[in-house]
N, C-alpha and C positions, 0 to 999 in steps of 0.2 A: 376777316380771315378769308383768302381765296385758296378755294383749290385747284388741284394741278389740271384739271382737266377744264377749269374753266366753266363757261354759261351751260357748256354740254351736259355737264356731271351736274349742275343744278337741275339739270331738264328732267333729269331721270328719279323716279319714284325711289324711297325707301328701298323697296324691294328689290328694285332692281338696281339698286346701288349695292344691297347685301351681296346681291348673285355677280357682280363685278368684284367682289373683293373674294367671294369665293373661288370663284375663274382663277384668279390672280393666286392665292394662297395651294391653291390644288397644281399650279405650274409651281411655283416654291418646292412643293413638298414635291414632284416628281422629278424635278432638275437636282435638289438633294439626294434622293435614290438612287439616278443615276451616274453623279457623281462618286457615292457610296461603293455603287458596283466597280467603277470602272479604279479606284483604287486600291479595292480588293482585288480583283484582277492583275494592277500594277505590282501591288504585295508580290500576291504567289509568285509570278514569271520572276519578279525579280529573283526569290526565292531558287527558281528554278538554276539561273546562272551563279550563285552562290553556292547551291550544294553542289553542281557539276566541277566550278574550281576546288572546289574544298577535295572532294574525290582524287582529283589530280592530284593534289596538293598531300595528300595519305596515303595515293599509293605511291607514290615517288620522295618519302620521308622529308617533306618536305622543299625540297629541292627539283623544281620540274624542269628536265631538260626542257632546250629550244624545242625539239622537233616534237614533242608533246604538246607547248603551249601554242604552238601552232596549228596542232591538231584539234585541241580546244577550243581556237579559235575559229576554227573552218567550220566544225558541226555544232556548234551551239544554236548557231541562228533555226537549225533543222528539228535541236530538240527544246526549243521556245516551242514553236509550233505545232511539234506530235504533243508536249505535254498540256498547250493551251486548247487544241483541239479534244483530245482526253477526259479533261477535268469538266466537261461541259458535260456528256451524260451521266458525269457522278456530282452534280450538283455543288461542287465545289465553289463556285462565286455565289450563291443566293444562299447560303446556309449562313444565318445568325450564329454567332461565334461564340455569345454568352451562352448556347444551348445546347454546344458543342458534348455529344457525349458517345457512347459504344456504335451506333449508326453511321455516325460520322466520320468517326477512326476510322471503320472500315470501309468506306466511301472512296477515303482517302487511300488507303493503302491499295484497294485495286484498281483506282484513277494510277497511283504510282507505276504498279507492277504494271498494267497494262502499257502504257505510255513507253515503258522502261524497255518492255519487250519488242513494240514497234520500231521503234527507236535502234533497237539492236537489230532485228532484222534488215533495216535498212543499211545500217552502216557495215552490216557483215555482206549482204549479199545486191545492194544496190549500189553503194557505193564503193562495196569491194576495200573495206580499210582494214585489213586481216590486222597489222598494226596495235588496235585499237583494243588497248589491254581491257579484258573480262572483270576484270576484279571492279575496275573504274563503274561500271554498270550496277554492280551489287554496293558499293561502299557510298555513291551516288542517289543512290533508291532509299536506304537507311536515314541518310541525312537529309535528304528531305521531307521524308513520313517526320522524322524528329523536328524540322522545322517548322511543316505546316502545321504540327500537334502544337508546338512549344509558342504560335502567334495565337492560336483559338484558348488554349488554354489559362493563359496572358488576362487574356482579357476576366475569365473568371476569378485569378487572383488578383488583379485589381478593384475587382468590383467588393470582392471580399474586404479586402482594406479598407474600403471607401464608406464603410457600415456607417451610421452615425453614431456617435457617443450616446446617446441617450437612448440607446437599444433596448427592451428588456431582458436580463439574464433569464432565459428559463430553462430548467430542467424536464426531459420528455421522458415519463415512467413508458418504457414498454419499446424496445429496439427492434421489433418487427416489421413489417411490411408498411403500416401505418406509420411508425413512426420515422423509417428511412425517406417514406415521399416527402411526410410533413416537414424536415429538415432541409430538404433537395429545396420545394418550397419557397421556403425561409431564405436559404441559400440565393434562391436564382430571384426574390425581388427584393424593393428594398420595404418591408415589411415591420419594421419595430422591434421585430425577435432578434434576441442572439441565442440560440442553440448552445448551453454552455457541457452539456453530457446525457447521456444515455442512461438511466440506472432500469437492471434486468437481471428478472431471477436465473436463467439461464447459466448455467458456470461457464460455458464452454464459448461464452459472447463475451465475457467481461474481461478489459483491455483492450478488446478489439476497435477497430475504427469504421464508423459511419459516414461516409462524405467529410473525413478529417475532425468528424465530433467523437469523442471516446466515451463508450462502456464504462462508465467510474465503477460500477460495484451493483449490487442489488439491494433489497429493504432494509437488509440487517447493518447495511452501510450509510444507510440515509440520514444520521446526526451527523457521521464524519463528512459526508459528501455536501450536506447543505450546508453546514457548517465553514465549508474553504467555499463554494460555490456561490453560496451567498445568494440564491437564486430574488425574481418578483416573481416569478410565478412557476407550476409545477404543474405542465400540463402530460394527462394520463390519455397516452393514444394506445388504447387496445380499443377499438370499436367491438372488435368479435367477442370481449371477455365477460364472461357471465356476471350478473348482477354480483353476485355474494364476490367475485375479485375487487370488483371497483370498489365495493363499501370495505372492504380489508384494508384496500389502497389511503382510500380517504380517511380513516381509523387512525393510520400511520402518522398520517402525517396530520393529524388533526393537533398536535403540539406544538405546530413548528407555525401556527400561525399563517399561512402562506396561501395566498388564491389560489383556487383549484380551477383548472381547464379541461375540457376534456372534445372529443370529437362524435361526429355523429354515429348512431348504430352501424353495423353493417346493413341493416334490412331498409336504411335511409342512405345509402350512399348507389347512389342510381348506376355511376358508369365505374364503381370499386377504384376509385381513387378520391384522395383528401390535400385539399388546400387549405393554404393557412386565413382565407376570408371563411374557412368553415368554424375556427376555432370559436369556442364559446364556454361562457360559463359552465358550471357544473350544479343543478338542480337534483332536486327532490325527486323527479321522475327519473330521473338517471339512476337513484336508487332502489326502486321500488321494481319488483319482479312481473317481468309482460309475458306474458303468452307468444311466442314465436309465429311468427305472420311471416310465411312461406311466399313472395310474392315473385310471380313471372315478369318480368319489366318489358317484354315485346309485346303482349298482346294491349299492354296499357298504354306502349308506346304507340301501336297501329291506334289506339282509339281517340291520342292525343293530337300524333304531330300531323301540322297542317289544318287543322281544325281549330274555329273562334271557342274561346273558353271563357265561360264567365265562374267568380268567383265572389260568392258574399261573405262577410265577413273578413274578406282580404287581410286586415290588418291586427286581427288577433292572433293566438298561438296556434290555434289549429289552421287557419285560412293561410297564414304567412305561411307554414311550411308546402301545406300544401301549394301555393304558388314558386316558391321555390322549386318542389320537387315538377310542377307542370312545366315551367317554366324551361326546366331541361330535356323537356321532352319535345321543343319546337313547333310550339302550337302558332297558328297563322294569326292570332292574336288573344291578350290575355286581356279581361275589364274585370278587373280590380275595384268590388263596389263594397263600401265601408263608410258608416257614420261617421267616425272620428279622424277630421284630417290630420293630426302627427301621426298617429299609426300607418294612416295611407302614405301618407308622407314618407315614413321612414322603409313599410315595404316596394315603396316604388325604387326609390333610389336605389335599396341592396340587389334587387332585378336588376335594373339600371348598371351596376356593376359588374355581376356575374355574369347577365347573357347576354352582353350588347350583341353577339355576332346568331344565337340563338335564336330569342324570341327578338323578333323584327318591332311586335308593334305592342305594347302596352298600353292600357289607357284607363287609370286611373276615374273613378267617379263616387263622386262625394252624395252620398243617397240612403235612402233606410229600405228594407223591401218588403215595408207594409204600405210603401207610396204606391199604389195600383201602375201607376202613368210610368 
Protein backbone atom coordinates (compact mmCIF):
# COMPACT_ATOMS: atom_id res chain seq x y z
CA UNK A 1 0.00 0.00 0.00
CA UNK A 2 1.51 3.53 -0.70
CA UNK A 3 0.59 6.55 0.44
CA UNK A 4 -0.29 9.73 -0.95
CA UNK A 5 2.34 11.69 0.17
CA UNK A 6 4.99 9.20 -0.56
CA UNK A 7 8.74 8.36 1.17
CA UNK A 8 7.89 11.97 2.96
CA UNK A 9 4.86 10.71 5.05
CA UNK A 10 6.96 7.41 5.82
CA UNK A 11 9.71 9.88 7.10
CA UNK A 12 7.49 11.29 9.76
CA UNK A 13 7.02 9.73 13.17
CA UNK A 14 3.51 8.43 14.54
CA UNK A 15 3.04 11.54 16.05
CA UNK A 16 3.51 13.47 13.83
CA UNK A 17 1.63 11.76 11.37
CA UNK A 18 -1.44 12.19 14.16
CA UNK A 19 -0.87 15.99 14.13
CA UNK A 20 -1.05 15.98 10.13
CA UNK A 21 -4.34 14.51 10.09
CA UNK A 22 -5.29 16.81 12.86
CA UNK A 23 -4.17 19.90 10.80
CA UNK A 24 -6.24 18.44 8.05
CA UNK A 25 -9.52 17.45 9.95
CA UNK A 26 -9.45 21.01 11.99
CA UNK A 27 -9.42 22.90 8.20
CA UNK A 28 -12.60 20.29 7.39
CA UNK A 29 -14.35 21.23 10.22
CA UNK A 30 -13.80 25.15 9.80
CA UNK A 31 -14.30 25.17 5.89
CA UNK A 32 -17.72 23.29 7.07
CA UNK A 33 -18.62 26.44 9.51
CA UNK A 34 -18.05 28.51 7.19
CA UNK A 35 -19.77 27.23 4.67
CA UNK A 36 -22.72 26.81 7.36
CA UNK A 37 -22.55 30.55 7.99
CA UNK A 38 -22.41 31.83 4.59
CA UNK A 39 -25.74 29.91 3.86
CA UNK A 40 -27.48 30.97 6.64
CA UNK A 41 -26.63 34.35 5.63
CA UNK A 42 -27.84 33.27 1.81
CA UNK A 43 -31.18 31.96 3.67
CA UNK A 44 -32.09 35.23 5.37
CA UNK A 45 -31.27 37.95 2.36
CA UNK A 46 -32.96 35.66 0.38
CA UNK A 47 -35.65 35.90 2.83
CA UNK A 48 -35.34 39.46 2.84
CA UNK A 49 -36.37 39.89 -1.21
CA UNK A 50 -39.13 37.53 -0.63
CA UNK A 51 -41.03 39.14 2.22
CA UNK A 52 -40.37 42.66 0.44
CA UNK A 53 -42.39 41.20 -2.97
CA UNK A 54 -44.79 39.47 -0.87
CA UNK A 55 -45.69 43.25 0.79
CA UNK A 56 -46.10 44.59 -2.65
CA UNK A 57 -47.93 41.92 -3.66
CA UNK A 58 -50.82 42.55 -0.35
CA UNK A 59 -50.73 45.87 -0.46
CA UNK A 60 -51.75 46.13 -4.22
CA UNK A 61 -54.31 42.77 -3.93
CA UNK A 62 -52.42 41.09 -5.65
CA UNK A 63 -52.02 42.83 -8.76
CA UNK A 64 -48.80 45.27 -8.72
CA UNK A 65 -48.86 47.87 -11.12
CA UNK A 66 -45.67 48.69 -13.45
CA UNK A 67 -44.61 51.78 -11.71
CA UNK A 68 -44.54 49.79 -8.15
CA UNK A 69 -42.59 46.83 -9.56
CA UNK A 70 -40.17 48.97 -10.61
CA UNK A 71 -40.00 50.81 -7.67
CA UNK A 72 -39.24 47.30 -5.99
CA UNK A 73 -36.82 46.92 -8.21
CA UNK A 74 -34.76 50.09 -7.60
CA UNK A 75 -34.64 49.86 -3.72
CA UNK A 76 -34.26 46.29 -2.99
CA UNK A 77 -30.54 46.13 -3.64
CA UNK A 78 -30.53 49.24 -0.64
CA UNK A 79 -32.61 47.19 1.71
CA UNK A 80 -30.40 43.71 1.21
CA UNK A 81 -27.95 45.79 2.59
CA UNK A 82 -29.47 47.98 5.58
CA UNK A 83 -30.96 44.56 6.58
CA UNK A 84 -27.65 42.49 6.03
CA UNK A 85 -25.85 45.09 7.74
CA UNK A 86 -28.53 45.00 10.79
CA UNK A 87 -28.74 41.56 11.60
CA UNK A 88 -25.08 41.45 12.34
CA UNK A 89 -25.22 43.25 16.01
CA UNK A 90 -28.45 41.08 16.63
CA UNK A 91 -26.50 37.88 16.10
CA UNK A 92 -28.75 36.65 13.48
CA UNK A 93 -26.08 34.41 11.35
CA UNK A 94 -24.24 32.65 14.47
CA UNK A 95 -27.52 31.65 16.39
CA UNK A 96 -27.95 27.69 16.27
CA UNK A 97 -31.57 27.34 15.07
CA UNK A 98 -32.39 24.06 17.14
CA UNK A 99 -32.17 26.58 20.22
CA UNK A 100 -34.02 29.00 18.64
CA UNK A 101 -36.23 30.34 21.70
CA UNK A 102 -37.77 33.84 23.50
CA UNK A 103 -34.01 35.75 23.12
CA UNK A 104 -34.06 35.03 19.89
CA UNK A 105 -37.44 36.10 18.67
CA UNK A 106 -36.65 39.06 20.01
CA UNK A 107 -33.34 39.50 18.51
CA UNK A 108 -35.13 39.12 15.57
CA UNK A 109 -37.75 41.36 15.71
CA UNK A 110 -35.52 44.43 16.68
CA UNK A 111 -32.81 43.40 13.96
CA UNK A 112 -36.35 43.81 11.83
CA UNK A 113 -37.76 47.04 13.08
CA UNK A 114 -34.37 48.54 13.25
CA UNK A 115 -33.30 47.75 9.64
CA UNK A 116 -37.18 48.63 8.71
CA UNK A 117 -36.76 52.15 10.18
CA UNK A 118 -33.23 52.87 8.39
CA UNK A 119 -34.50 51.77 5.43
CA UNK A 120 -37.31 54.15 5.63
CA UNK A 121 -35.66 56.97 6.54
CA UNK A 122 -33.57 56.62 3.72
CA UNK A 123 -36.05 56.20 1.23
CA UNK A 124 -38.28 58.97 2.73
CA UNK A 125 -35.73 61.69 3.12
CA UNK A 126 -32.52 60.49 0.95
CA UNK A 127 -33.89 59.30 -1.68
CA UNK A 128 -36.88 61.46 -1.62
CA UNK A 129 -39.56 58.52 -2.88
CA UNK A 130 -42.55 60.20 -1.16
CA UNK A 131 -44.38 57.53 -3.56
CA UNK A 132 -43.21 54.75 -1.51
CA UNK A 133 -46.56 53.52 0.16
CA UNK A 134 -46.13 53.20 4.24
CA UNK A 135 -48.21 50.37 4.60
CA UNK A 136 -45.40 48.25 2.33
CA UNK A 137 -42.92 49.10 5.38
CA UNK A 138 -45.29 47.50 8.21
CA UNK A 139 -46.85 44.51 6.09
CA UNK A 140 -42.97 43.94 4.90
CA UNK A 141 -41.59 43.78 8.72
CA UNK A 142 -44.45 41.12 9.78
CA UNK A 143 -43.49 38.80 7.03
CA UNK A 144 -40.49 38.59 7.68
CA UNK A 145 -40.33 38.26 11.65
CA UNK A 146 -42.86 35.24 10.33
CA UNK A 147 -40.32 33.98 7.94
CA UNK A 148 -37.06 34.11 9.84
CA UNK A 149 -39.31 32.55 12.99
CA UNK A 150 -41.10 29.95 10.56
CA UNK A 151 -37.11 28.60 9.10
CA UNK A 152 -35.65 28.32 12.95
CA UNK A 153 -38.61 26.80 14.08
CA UNK A 154 -38.45 24.16 11.09
CA UNK A 155 -35.83 22.95 12.24
CA UNK A 156 -37.20 21.92 15.80
CA UNK A 157 -40.05 20.32 14.27
CA UNK A 158 -38.09 18.22 12.25
CA UNK A 159 -36.03 17.22 14.79
CA UNK A 160 -39.11 16.27 16.80
CA UNK A 161 -40.25 13.82 13.93
CA UNK A 162 -36.92 12.46 13.65
CA UNK A 163 -37.27 10.88 17.43
CA UNK A 164 -36.48 7.16 17.12
CA UNK A 165 -38.93 4.51 17.49
CA UNK A 166 -37.60 2.88 20.34
CA UNK A 167 -37.91 6.00 22.57
CA UNK A 168 -39.00 5.34 26.00
CA UNK A 169 -42.76 6.45 26.77
CA UNK A 170 -42.32 8.21 30.01
CA UNK A 171 -44.71 10.01 32.14
CA UNK A 172 -43.24 13.17 34.35
CA UNK A 173 -45.14 13.36 37.84
CA UNK A 174 -44.90 17.08 38.71
CA UNK A 175 -45.36 20.06 35.87
CA UNK A 176 -43.19 22.63 37.48
CA UNK A 177 -40.10 24.29 36.95
CA UNK A 178 -38.25 20.85 37.11
CA UNK A 179 -40.38 19.23 35.14
CA UNK A 180 -40.75 22.05 32.11
CA UNK A 181 -36.72 22.04 31.73
CA UNK A 182 -36.52 18.20 32.01
CA UNK A 183 -38.87 18.01 28.78
CA UNK A 184 -37.24 21.10 27.04
CA UNK A 185 -34.23 18.61 27.53
CA UNK A 186 -35.59 15.71 26.26
CA UNK A 187 -36.90 17.86 23.54
CA UNK A 188 -33.63 19.62 22.30
CA UNK A 189 -31.40 16.07 22.30
CA UNK A 190 -31.73 12.96 20.99
CA UNK A 191 -32.04 11.25 24.39
CA UNK A 192 -34.18 7.81 24.54
CA UNK A 193 -37.25 9.74 26.25
CA UNK A 194 -40.42 10.52 24.65
CA UNK A 195 -42.28 12.78 27.11
CA UNK A 196 -45.61 11.26 26.65
CA UNK A 197 -47.73 13.72 29.66
CA UNK A 198 -47.69 15.74 32.59
CA UNK A 199 -49.70 14.32 35.52
CA UNK A 200 -50.24 17.38 38.41
CA UNK A 201 -52.22 17.82 41.34
CA UNK A 202 -52.62 21.42 40.49
CA UNK A 203 -56.54 21.83 38.88
CA UNK A 204 -55.77 24.96 37.19
CA UNK A 205 -52.52 23.10 35.16
CA UNK A 206 -54.59 20.23 33.94
CA UNK A 207 -55.14 20.25 29.93
CA UNK A 208 -52.65 22.84 29.73
CA UNK A 209 -49.57 22.30 27.49
CA UNK A 210 -45.88 22.10 28.35
CA UNK A 211 -43.52 22.52 25.24
CA UNK A 212 -46.60 20.58 23.27
CA UNK A 213 -46.60 17.69 26.20
CA UNK A 214 -50.20 17.96 27.92
CA UNK A 215 -51.32 18.04 31.70
CA UNK A 216 -53.29 14.56 31.41
CA UNK A 217 -54.83 14.76 34.98
CA UNK A 218 -53.45 14.35 38.46
CA UNK A 219 -53.13 11.04 40.98
CA UNK A 220 -56.63 10.31 41.26
CA UNK A 221 -56.28 9.86 37.20
CA UNK A 222 -53.28 7.83 37.17
CA UNK A 223 -55.06 4.05 36.34
CA UNK A 224 -56.92 6.04 33.45
CA UNK A 225 -53.71 7.83 32.30
CA UNK A 226 -51.18 4.87 32.44
CA UNK A 227 -53.60 2.84 31.30
CA UNK A 228 -53.94 4.60 27.47
CA UNK A 229 -50.28 5.97 27.97
CA UNK A 230 -48.84 2.81 28.45
CA UNK A 231 -45.87 4.47 29.81
CA UNK A 232 -41.68 2.36 30.56
CA UNK A 233 -41.12 4.58 32.88
CA UNK A 234 -42.55 7.34 35.52
CA UNK A 235 -40.26 9.77 36.28
CA UNK A 236 -41.16 12.11 39.57
CA UNK A 237 -39.39 15.56 38.93
CA UNK A 238 -40.21 17.63 42.02
CA UNK A 239 -36.66 17.97 43.54
CA UNK A 240 -37.97 20.65 46.11
CA UNK A 241 -40.86 18.17 47.51
CA UNK A 242 -40.65 16.81 50.89
CA UNK A 243 -39.78 13.46 51.72
CA UNK A 244 -43.40 12.27 52.88
CA UNK A 245 -44.74 13.61 49.00
CA UNK A 246 -42.29 11.41 47.15
CA UNK A 247 -43.08 8.23 49.38
CA UNK A 248 -47.11 9.16 48.70
CA UNK A 249 -46.08 9.32 44.99
CA UNK A 250 -44.17 6.03 44.94
CA UNK A 251 -47.16 4.34 47.17
CA UNK A 252 -49.33 5.11 44.07
CA UNK A 253 -47.92 3.86 41.89
CA UNK A 254 -46.52 0.97 43.66
CA UNK A 255 -49.44 -1.23 41.50
CA UNK A 256 -48.81 -0.42 38.49
CA UNK A 257 -45.50 -2.17 38.34
CA UNK A 258 -43.60 0.60 36.53
CA UNK A 259 -39.75 1.97 37.12
CA UNK A 260 -39.47 4.81 39.10
CA UNK A 261 -37.13 7.85 38.11
CA UNK A 262 -36.58 10.59 39.83
CA UNK A 263 -34.20 13.85 39.95
CA UNK A 264 -31.68 15.33 42.15
CA UNK A 265 -32.53 17.33 45.45
CA UNK A 266 -32.58 20.93 45.21
CA UNK A 267 -29.71 21.14 47.83
CA UNK A 268 -27.65 19.01 44.96
CA UNK A 269 -28.47 20.92 42.02
CA UNK A 270 -25.52 23.46 41.93
CA UNK A 271 -26.48 26.00 39.05
CA UNK A 272 -30.85 25.31 39.77
CA UNK A 273 -31.28 23.61 36.47
CA UNK A 274 -31.74 19.63 35.59
CA UNK A 275 -30.72 17.63 32.62
CA UNK A 276 -31.86 14.57 31.49
CA UNK A 277 -28.03 12.85 32.02
CA UNK A 278 -29.13 13.62 35.66
CA UNK A 279 -32.09 11.25 35.49
CA UNK A 280 -31.62 8.33 37.90
CA UNK A 281 -33.09 5.61 39.67
CA UNK A 282 -35.18 6.10 42.70
CA UNK A 283 -33.50 4.63 46.07
CA UNK A 284 -33.94 4.03 49.54
CA UNK A 285 -32.39 7.28 50.45
CA UNK A 286 -34.68 9.16 48.44
CA UNK A 287 -37.09 7.96 50.91
CA UNK A 288 -35.82 8.41 54.19
CA UNK A 289 -36.10 11.99 55.85
CA UNK A 290 -32.49 14.34 55.97
CA UNK A 291 -32.13 17.25 57.85
CA UNK A 292 -32.08 20.36 55.49
CA UNK A 293 -28.38 21.42 54.69
CA UNK A 294 -28.45 25.19 53.97
CA UNK A 295 -25.49 25.35 51.71
CA UNK A 296 -23.98 28.76 50.09
CA UNK A 297 -22.44 27.66 46.65
CA UNK A 298 -19.98 30.80 46.11
CA UNK A 299 -17.95 30.60 49.02
CA UNK A 300 -17.49 26.65 47.98
CA UNK A 301 -17.16 27.83 44.63
CA UNK A 302 -14.03 30.60 45.54
CA UNK A 303 -12.49 27.58 47.38
CA UNK A 304 -12.93 25.20 44.37
CA UNK A 305 -12.57 26.72 40.96
CA UNK A 306 -9.04 26.91 39.72
CA UNK A 307 -7.67 24.91 42.21
CA UNK A 308 -5.99 20.87 41.91
CA UNK A 309 -8.43 18.61 43.71
CA UNK A 310 -7.71 15.33 44.81
CA UNK A 311 -10.45 12.82 45.66
CA UNK A 312 -10.28 9.32 47.35
CA UNK A 313 -12.62 7.03 47.10
CA UNK A 314 -13.70 8.62 43.74
CA UNK A 315 -15.64 5.91 42.57
CA UNK A 316 -18.12 5.06 45.36
CA UNK A 317 -21.51 6.73 46.15
CA UNK A 318 -20.27 9.37 48.24
CA UNK A 319 -16.82 10.27 46.19
CA UNK A 320 -18.77 9.98 42.64
CA UNK A 321 -21.08 12.50 43.75
CA UNK A 322 -18.97 14.48 45.28
CA UNK A 323 -16.76 14.67 42.08
CA UNK A 324 -19.58 15.46 40.10
CA UNK A 325 -20.70 18.19 42.13
CA UNK A 326 -16.63 19.49 42.25
CA UNK A 327 -16.36 18.87 38.94
CA UNK A 328 -18.90 21.79 38.26
CA UNK A 329 -17.28 24.04 40.18
CA UNK A 330 -14.01 24.14 37.56
CA UNK A 331 -11.37 22.98 39.46
CA UNK A 332 -7.80 23.38 37.36
CA UNK A 333 -7.79 19.75 37.88
CA UNK A 334 -9.58 16.82 39.41
CA UNK A 335 -7.30 12.95 40.61
CA UNK A 336 -9.64 10.72 40.94
CA UNK A 337 -8.01 8.03 43.20
CA UNK A 338 -9.96 4.58 43.73
CA UNK A 339 -9.06 0.94 44.25
CA UNK A 340 -11.60 -0.53 41.98
CA UNK A 341 -11.10 0.20 38.22
CA UNK A 342 -14.98 -0.22 36.89
CA UNK A 343 -15.92 2.21 39.28
CA UNK A 344 -13.19 4.56 38.32
CA UNK A 345 -13.87 3.58 34.98
CA UNK A 346 -17.38 4.46 34.97
CA UNK A 347 -16.88 7.80 37.10
CA UNK A 348 -14.34 9.09 34.78
CA UNK A 349 -16.33 8.81 31.72
CA UNK A 350 -19.68 10.34 33.28
CA UNK A 351 -17.13 13.49 34.11
CA UNK A 352 -16.04 12.92 30.73
CA UNK A 353 -19.53 13.59 29.51
CA UNK A 354 -20.84 16.33 31.69
CA UNK A 355 -17.80 18.69 31.93
CA UNK A 356 -15.68 18.38 28.78
CA UNK A 357 -15.79 22.31 28.63
CA UNK A 358 -15.59 22.57 32.73
CA UNK A 359 -13.03 20.63 34.22
CA UNK A 360 -10.18 20.77 31.60
CA UNK A 361 -8.01 18.14 33.24
CA UNK A 362 -9.01 14.80 35.05
CA UNK A 363 -6.78 12.10 35.86
CA UNK A 364 -7.98 9.26 37.01
CA UNK A 365 -5.48 6.89 39.43
CA UNK A 366 -5.84 3.35 40.30
CA UNK A 367 -4.14 3.32 44.14
CA UNK A 368 -5.24 2.46 47.79
CA UNK A 369 -4.32 5.45 50.42
CA UNK A 370 -2.78 3.28 52.93
CA UNK A 371 0.30 3.11 50.00
CA UNK A 372 2.52 5.89 51.84
CA UNK A 373 4.42 6.53 48.18
Amino acid sequence: MTFPMGSAWHAQGPFSRRRTWVSVWSLICRLAVESRRAAVVGIQLGLVVASNYIAFWLRFEGSIPRVELERFAATIPLLIGVRAVCFVPFHLYSGLWKYTGISELRNMVLAVVWSTSVFAAVIRWGWDLSGYSRSVFVIDSIVLVTFLSAIRLSTRVVQGIGRPKGAKRVLIFGAGDAGEMIVRDMQNRPCGYEPRGFIDDNPAKIGEFIHGVRVLGDRRDLVRIIAAERPHEMLVAMPGADVAVVRGVVEMLRPFKIPITTLPGTRDILDGRVAVNQIRHLTIADLLPRAPIDLSIEPVRGLITGRRVLITGAGGSIGSELSRQIAALGPSSLVLLERYENSLYEIVNDLQDRFQSTCTCIHPVIGDVTDVQ
